[in-house]
N, C-alpha and C positions, 0 to 999 in steps of 0.2 A: 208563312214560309218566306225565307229571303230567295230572291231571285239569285239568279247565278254571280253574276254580274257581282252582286252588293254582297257575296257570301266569299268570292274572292278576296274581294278590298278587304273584309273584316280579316280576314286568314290570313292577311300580306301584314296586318296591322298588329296581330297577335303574336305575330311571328315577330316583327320587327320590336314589338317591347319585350319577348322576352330575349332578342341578343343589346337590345338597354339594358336588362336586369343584369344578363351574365356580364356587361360589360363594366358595367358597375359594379358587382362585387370580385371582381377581378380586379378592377383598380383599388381598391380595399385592400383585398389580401397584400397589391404592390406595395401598397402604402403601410401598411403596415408590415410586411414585413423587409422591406428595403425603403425604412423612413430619411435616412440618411442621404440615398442615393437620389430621393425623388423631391425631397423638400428642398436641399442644395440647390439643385438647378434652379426650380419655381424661384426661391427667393432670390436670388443670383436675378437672374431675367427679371424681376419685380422690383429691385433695387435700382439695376440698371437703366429700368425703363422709367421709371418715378422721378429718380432722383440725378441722376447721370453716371459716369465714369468714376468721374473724380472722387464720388461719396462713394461708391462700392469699393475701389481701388483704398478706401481710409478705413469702411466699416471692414475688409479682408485683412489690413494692416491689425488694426483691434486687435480684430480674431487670433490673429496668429500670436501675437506677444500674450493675451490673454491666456493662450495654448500652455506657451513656453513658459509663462509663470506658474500654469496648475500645475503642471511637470515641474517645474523646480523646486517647488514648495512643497505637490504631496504628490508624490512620482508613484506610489501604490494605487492612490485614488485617480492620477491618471490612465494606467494602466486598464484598470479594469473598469472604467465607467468611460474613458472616450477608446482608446486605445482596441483595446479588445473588443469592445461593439465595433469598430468600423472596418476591424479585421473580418470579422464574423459576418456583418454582410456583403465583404468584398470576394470572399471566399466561397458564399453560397452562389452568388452572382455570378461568380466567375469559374469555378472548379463545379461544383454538385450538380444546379440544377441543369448548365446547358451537355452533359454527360451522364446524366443521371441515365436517361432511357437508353442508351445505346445502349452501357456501362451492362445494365439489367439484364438484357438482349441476348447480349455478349457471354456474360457468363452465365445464360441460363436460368437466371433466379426469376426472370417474369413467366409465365405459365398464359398459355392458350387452349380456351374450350368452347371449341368451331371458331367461328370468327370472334368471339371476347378475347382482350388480352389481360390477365391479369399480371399488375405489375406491381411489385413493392412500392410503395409510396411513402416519398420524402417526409421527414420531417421537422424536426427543429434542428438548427446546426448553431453549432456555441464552440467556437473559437478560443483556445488558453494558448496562441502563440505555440509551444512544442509540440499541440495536438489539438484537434478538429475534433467534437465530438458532434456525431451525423444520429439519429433517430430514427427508426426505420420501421415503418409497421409491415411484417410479414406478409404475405399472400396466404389465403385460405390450405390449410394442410401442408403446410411449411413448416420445416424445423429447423431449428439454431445451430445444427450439426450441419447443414448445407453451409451457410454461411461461413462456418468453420473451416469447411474447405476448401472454401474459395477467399480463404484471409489474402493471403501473397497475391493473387488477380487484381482484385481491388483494390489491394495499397500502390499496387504500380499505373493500376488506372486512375489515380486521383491523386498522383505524382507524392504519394508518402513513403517513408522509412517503411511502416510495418503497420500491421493491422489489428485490431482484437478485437471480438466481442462478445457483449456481454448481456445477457439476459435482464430485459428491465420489469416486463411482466408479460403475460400470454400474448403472442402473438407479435409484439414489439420488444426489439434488441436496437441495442445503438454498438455502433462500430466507433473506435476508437482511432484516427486516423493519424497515425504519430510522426511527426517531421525531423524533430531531434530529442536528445536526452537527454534530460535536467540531469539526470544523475551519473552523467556519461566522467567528470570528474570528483576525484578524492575528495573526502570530507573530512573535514581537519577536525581534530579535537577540541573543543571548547574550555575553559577553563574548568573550575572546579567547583560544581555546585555550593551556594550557602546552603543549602537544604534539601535531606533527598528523600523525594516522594516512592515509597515502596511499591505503589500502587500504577504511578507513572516515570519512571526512569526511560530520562532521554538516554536512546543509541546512536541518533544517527537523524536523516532527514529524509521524508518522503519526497516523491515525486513533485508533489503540488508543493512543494516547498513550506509543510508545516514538520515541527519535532516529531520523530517516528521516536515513542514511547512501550513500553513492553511492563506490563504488570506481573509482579513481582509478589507482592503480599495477595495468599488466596487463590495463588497459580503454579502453575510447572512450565518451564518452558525447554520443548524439544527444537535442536538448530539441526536442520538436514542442507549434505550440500556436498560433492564431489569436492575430491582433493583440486587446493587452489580455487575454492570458491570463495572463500572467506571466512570461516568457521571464527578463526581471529579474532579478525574485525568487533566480530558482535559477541566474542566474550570480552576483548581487551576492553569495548566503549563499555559494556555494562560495567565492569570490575571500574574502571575510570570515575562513572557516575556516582559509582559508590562508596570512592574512597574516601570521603571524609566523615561516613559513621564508619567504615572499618578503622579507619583513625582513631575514632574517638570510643569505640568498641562497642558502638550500637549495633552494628551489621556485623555478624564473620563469616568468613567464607571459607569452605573447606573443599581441598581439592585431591582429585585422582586423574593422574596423567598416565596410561597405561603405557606411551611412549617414551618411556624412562627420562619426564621432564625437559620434550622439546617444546614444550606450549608455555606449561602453567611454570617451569624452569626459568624463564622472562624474567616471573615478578614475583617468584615467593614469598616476600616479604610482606603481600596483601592478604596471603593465606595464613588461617589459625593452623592447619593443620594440610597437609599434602601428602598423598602417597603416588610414587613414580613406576607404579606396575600395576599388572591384573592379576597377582598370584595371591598369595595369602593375608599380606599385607591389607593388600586395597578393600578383599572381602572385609577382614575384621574392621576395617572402618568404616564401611557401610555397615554392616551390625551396630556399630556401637553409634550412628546414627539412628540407626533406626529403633535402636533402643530409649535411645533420647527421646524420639518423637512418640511414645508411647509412655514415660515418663512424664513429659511434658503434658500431656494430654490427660492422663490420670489426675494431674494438679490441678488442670483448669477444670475437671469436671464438678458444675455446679455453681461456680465462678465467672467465665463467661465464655464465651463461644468462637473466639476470634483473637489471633494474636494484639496486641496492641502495646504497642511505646512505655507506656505507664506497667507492664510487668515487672521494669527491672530485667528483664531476658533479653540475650541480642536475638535479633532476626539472626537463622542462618541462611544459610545459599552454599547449595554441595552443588560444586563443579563438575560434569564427570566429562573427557576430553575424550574423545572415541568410544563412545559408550558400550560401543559392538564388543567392544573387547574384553569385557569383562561380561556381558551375559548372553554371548553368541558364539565368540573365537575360541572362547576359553576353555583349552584344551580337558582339564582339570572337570571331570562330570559334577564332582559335590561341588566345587567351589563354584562353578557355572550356574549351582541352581540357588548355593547360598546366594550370589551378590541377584540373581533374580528376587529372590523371593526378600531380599532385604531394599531393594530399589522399589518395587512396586509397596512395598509399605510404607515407605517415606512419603512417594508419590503419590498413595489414594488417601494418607491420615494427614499429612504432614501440612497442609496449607491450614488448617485451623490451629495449631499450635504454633505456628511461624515459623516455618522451614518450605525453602522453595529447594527444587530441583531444575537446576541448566544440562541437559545433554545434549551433548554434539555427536552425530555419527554421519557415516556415506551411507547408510544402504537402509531405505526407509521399510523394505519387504517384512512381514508380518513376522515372517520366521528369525529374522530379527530383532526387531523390537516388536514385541508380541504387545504390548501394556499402549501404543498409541493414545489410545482413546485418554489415556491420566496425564495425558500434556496435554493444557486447556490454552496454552497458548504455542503457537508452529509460525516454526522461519522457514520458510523454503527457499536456500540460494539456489546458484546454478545446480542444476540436476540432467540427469543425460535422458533420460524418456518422458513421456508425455502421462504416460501413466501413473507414474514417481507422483506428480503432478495434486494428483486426487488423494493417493497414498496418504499424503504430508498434510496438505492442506483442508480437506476432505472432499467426498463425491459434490460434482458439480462445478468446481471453483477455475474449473476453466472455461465453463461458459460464461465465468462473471470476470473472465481475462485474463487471470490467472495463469502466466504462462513461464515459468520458474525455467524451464526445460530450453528456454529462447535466453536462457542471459548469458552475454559474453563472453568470452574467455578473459577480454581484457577489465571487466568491469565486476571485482573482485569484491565483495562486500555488497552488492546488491540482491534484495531477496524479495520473494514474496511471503507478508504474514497476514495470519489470522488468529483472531481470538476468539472461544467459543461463545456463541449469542452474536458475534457478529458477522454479516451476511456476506458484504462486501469486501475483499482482500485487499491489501495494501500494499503497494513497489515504495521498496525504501534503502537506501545505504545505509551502512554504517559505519560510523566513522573511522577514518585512519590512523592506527596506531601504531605511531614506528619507534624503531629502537631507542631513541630520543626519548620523547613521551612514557613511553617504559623505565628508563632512569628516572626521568620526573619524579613520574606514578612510586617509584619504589624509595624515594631519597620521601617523596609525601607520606607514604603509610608509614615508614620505619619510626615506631615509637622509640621517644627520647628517654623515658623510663618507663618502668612496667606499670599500665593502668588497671587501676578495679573498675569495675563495669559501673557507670556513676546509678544511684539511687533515684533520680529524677531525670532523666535523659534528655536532653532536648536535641535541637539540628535533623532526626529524623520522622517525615512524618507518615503514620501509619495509615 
């Protein structure tokens, strides 16, 4: 048995290596996670003290021109491998973690059971310059809808614009901590494709500054969005991206403007065929598509299973510019249920024989467009409720950020989409199309004599 005495000193000794141990990998986690901040100084002082002044004040010199050539040379690779690291730990260093625990405190999100404090714990923080993205593992019996509530609290406590977040998997969400908006201006039109992919037709540009594309061949695409959101925007860049197989009469487009041709009236001359109402006219042109696509489909049976380039057939693309109007408003009961029952057949046959459907409407409610679920790709611009939200995009997607209902009044063309099978939703513009570009667009499609549809097509790819 140790006398008292020697059972002290061992207990003083035990004690004292394990705040070695904590001491140690706490200077670990420093180092490693603020390498920047911790090795600058070391070598700075190691330099200084080795070598003197004068060589640090030459090896600092280096450094910086060294800087200034990566940046000149490859201004992308400096951005995101020096640039963006040294935001990301200046930001964590500086903003998150010495506010972290008040921040918790404050609005509640830490939980107490007796004296334990359970607190959300930090996680990884990664810096893209117009937004801070934070990691956060939950506290036991915590849900994403708390955090949800307290979005506006915590963007004003970690001095941001706005806040979002978004479900990464159980029990961890990462909050999206946004400073300014990439897509706060217009996006000009691009020139004119050599070649246009069916599959990926640029509209416009996301957030993270890649091509925001919209599949086209094998899809339907529904545009929801209150008046003056932009509805435009994202048929004028599609019809844009497309013009030169409707040129060349790979692609045709056929359109119904139920507003007596305030939209699709622009550019006519990109469309095979227009009708400027939702009366009788408009129906029998949805018939006689949809007849088509049943037509077309009887042909291919047996032959193959998917439009393709080498038919000899154009891809079509039916416009429909207020969709509500023709199988919602439409005063007319037969014709209300004709242009239904001729839209939802284009819509559930039509992507295998090569026919897409673009509708645009305001008002996303079931009793409206009852068919949602046959547009497998959804634009959701500005929208007025939070609900609309789920409607369009489907259930969930505003815990994964998703917040359509939050865009501008002044930033007109920006939207959130999703494609079915894909998890994550996407904020994107799209491009601006002004009266100008519209003449362009129309002086480019106007064929110079009448073409036959060529036998071997090239320029579009399937």
């Amino acid at each position: 048995m140790l006398v008292p005495g020697k059972a002290k000193w061992l207990a003083a000794l035990v004690f004292l290596a394990w705040l070695v141990v904590i001491g140690v990998v706490r200077l670990v986690l420093v180092v490693g996670r603020y390498p920047l901040f911790v090795w600058v100084p070391v070598v700075t002082a190691w330099c200084s003290l080795s070598f003197g002044v004068s060589t640090l004040v030459l090896v600092v010199l280096s450094l910086v021109a060294a800087l200034v050539l990566w940046f000149g040379l490859y201004p992308v690779s400096f951005r995101r491998h020096c640039w963006l690291r040294v935001l990301t730990e200046w930001r964590r260093a500086t903003v998150y973690v010495p506010r972290w625990r008040s921040v918790m405190r404050l609005a509640e999100l830490s939980k107490r059971d007796g004296r334990r404090e359970y607190r959300p714990r930090l996680g990884r923080v990664r810096s893209e310059g117009w937004r801070d993205r934070v990691r956060v593992r939950m506290v036991p019996a915590q849900s994403p809808e708390v955090w949800e509530l307290r979005r506006e609290g915590l963007a004003h406590a970690f001095g941001a614009r706005s806040c979002r977040v978004r479900v990464v998997r159980p029990r961890v969400v990462e909050l999206d901590f946004v400073h300014s908006d990439p897509l706060a201006r217009p996006v000009s039109v691009p020139a004119f494709p050599d070649v246009v992919d069916l599959k990926r037709v640029t509209v416009g540009v996301t957030e993270t500054g890649k091509p925001w594309r919209l599949r086209l061949l094998g899809s339907q695409v529904l545009v929801v969005g209150v008046p003056g959101a932009g509805k435009g925007s994202v048929l004028w860049s599609l019809v844009w991206q497309l013009a030169p197989s409707v040129r060349d009469g790979l692609v045709r487009l056929v359109g119904i403007d139920p507003k007596g041709g305030m939209e699709l009236g622009q550019c006519p001359d990109a469309f095979d065929r227009v009708a400027y109402d939702n009366g009788a006219d408009a129906v029998a042109l949805l018939e006689e598509i949809a007849t088509e696509v049943k037509d077309r489909a009887t042909r291919y049976r047996g032959v193959r299973r998917l439009w393709a380039r080498s038919t000899g057939e154009p891809f079509t693309v039916l416009v429909v510019d207020e969709l509500a109007d023709l199988i919602a408003y439409q005063p007319d009961r037969q014709l209300r249920e004709r242009a239904q029952r001729a839209i939802q057949t284009i819509t559930s046959q039509g992507r295998a024989p090569g026919y897409a459907v673009v509708g645009l409407v305001q008002d996303p409610r079931k009793e409206v467009v009852s068919f949602r679920h046959l547009f497998t790709t959804r634009v959701a611009l500005r929208l007025d409720e939070p609900g609309q939200v789920d409607m369009v995009l489907g259930d969930g997607v505003r815990q994964r950020g998703a917040a359509a209902h939050e865009i501008g009044e002044d930033t007109p063309g920006v939207a959130w989409t999703k494609q079915d099978g894909q998890r994550e939703p996407e904020r994107a513009r799209a491009f601006h199309v002004t009266d100008d570009d519209l003449d362009t667009l129309r002086r480019y499609v106007r064929p110079a004599e009448v073409r036959a549809f060529p036998t071997s097509p090239e320029g579009v790819a399937a």
